[in-house]
C-alpha positions in Angstrom: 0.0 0.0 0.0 1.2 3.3 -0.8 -0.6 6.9 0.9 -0.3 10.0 -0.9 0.6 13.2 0.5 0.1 16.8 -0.9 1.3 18.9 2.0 0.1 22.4 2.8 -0.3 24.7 5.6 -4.3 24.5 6.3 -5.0 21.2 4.4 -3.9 18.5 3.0 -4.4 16.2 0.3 -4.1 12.3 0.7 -4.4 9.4 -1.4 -4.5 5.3 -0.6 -2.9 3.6 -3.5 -2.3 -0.4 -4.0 1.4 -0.9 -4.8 0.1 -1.2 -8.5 -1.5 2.3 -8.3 -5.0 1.3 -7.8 -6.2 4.5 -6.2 -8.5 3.3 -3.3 -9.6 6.6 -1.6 -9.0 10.3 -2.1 -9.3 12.9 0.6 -8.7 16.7 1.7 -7.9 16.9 5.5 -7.4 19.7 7.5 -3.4 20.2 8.3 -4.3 20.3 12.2 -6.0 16.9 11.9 -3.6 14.6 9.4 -2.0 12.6 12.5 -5.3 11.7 14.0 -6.5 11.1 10.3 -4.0 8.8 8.6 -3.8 6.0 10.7 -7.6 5.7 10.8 -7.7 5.6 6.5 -4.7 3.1 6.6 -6.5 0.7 9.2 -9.5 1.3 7.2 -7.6 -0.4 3.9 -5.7 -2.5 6.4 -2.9 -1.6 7.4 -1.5 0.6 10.3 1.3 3.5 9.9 2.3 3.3 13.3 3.5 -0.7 13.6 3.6 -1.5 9.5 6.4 0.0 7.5 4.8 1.7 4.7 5.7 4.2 1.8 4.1 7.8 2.4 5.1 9.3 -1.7 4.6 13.2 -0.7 6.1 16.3 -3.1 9.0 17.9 -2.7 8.0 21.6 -2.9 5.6 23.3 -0.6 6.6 22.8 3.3 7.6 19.3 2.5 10.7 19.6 4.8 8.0 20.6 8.0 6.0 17.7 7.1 8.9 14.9 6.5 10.0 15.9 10.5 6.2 16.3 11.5 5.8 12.8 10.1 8.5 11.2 10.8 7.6 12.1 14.2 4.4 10.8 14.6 5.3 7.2 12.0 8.6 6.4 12.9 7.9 3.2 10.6 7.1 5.4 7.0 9.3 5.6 4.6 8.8 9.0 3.2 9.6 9.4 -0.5 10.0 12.7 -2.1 9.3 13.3 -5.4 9.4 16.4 -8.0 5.6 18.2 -7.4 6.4 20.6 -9.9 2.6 20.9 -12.2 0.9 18.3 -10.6 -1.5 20.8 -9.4 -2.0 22.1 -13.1 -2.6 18.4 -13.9 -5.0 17.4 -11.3 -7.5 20.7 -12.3 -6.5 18.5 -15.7 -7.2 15.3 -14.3 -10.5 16.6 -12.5 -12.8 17.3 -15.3 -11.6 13.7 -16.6 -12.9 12.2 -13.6 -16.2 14.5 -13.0 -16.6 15.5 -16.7 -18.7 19.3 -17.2 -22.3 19.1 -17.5 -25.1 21.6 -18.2 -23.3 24.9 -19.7 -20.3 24.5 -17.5 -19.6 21.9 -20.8 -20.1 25.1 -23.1 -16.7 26.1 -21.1 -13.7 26.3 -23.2 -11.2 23.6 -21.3 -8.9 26.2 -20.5 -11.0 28.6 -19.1 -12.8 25.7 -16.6 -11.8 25.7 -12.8 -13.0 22.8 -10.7 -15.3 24.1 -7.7 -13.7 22.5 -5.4 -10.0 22.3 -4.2 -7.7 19.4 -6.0 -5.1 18.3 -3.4 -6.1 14.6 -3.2 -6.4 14.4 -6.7 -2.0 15.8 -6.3 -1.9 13.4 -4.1 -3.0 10.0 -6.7 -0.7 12.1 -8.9 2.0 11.7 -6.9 1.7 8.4 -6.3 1.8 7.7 -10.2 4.7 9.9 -10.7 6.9 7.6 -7.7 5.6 4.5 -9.7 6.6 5.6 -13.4 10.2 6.8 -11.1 10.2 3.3 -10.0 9.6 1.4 -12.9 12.5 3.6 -14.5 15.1 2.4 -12.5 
């Protein structure tokens, strides 16, 4: 299992993957709350970041150093693996209207002029998670 993590100062994004990249839940969650948070959507897909060393895939950009030693902290047994987070927010307003295509006039939208109403960090976070995958199968 791999979790997603699109840090940021109020919330956060978070995604549960399968090591294949199955994405199996997406979810925004408030910055104050991800430590309570976490381990309850990892025991909810079986697993527990406390006792079960598992791979947290978070960007490298935005207070990503904070987070690694807030985490790190709090899951001694995650192995937290940065990776570049440069556009994936440009690709998951992309990757949003993929997944919940326009309807009504909102489809009369030109594609580039379409923001989603809501915000997109979870969907960073699956993004993420691909983006550590395609690094992996690289090497």
């Amino acid at each position: 299992m791999l979790i997603g993590f699109d840090p940021g100062r109020e919330k956060c994004g978070v995604a549960i993957a399968t090591a294949d990249g199955t994405v199996l839940h997406r979810e925004i969650v408030p910055s104050a709350e991800v430590e309570t948070i976490l381990p309850e959507l990892c025991q909810r897909y079986g697993t527990d970041p406390i006792s079960t060393p598992l791979d947290l895939v978070m960007g490298n950009q935005t207070t990503s150093r904070q987070w690694r030693d807030r985490l790190s902290v709090a899951f001694p047994k995650l192995a937290i693996q940065l990776v570049d987070e440069r556009f994936s927010s440009r690709e998951a307003r992309e990757r949003y209207w993929l997944l919940y295509p326009p309807r009504g006039l909102q489809r009369l939208v030109p594609k580039g002029m379409r923001l989603p109403p809501r915000p997109v960090d979870d969907i960073v976070a699956a993004i993420l998670i691909e983006r550590f995958l395609n690094r992996m199968g690289e090497d």
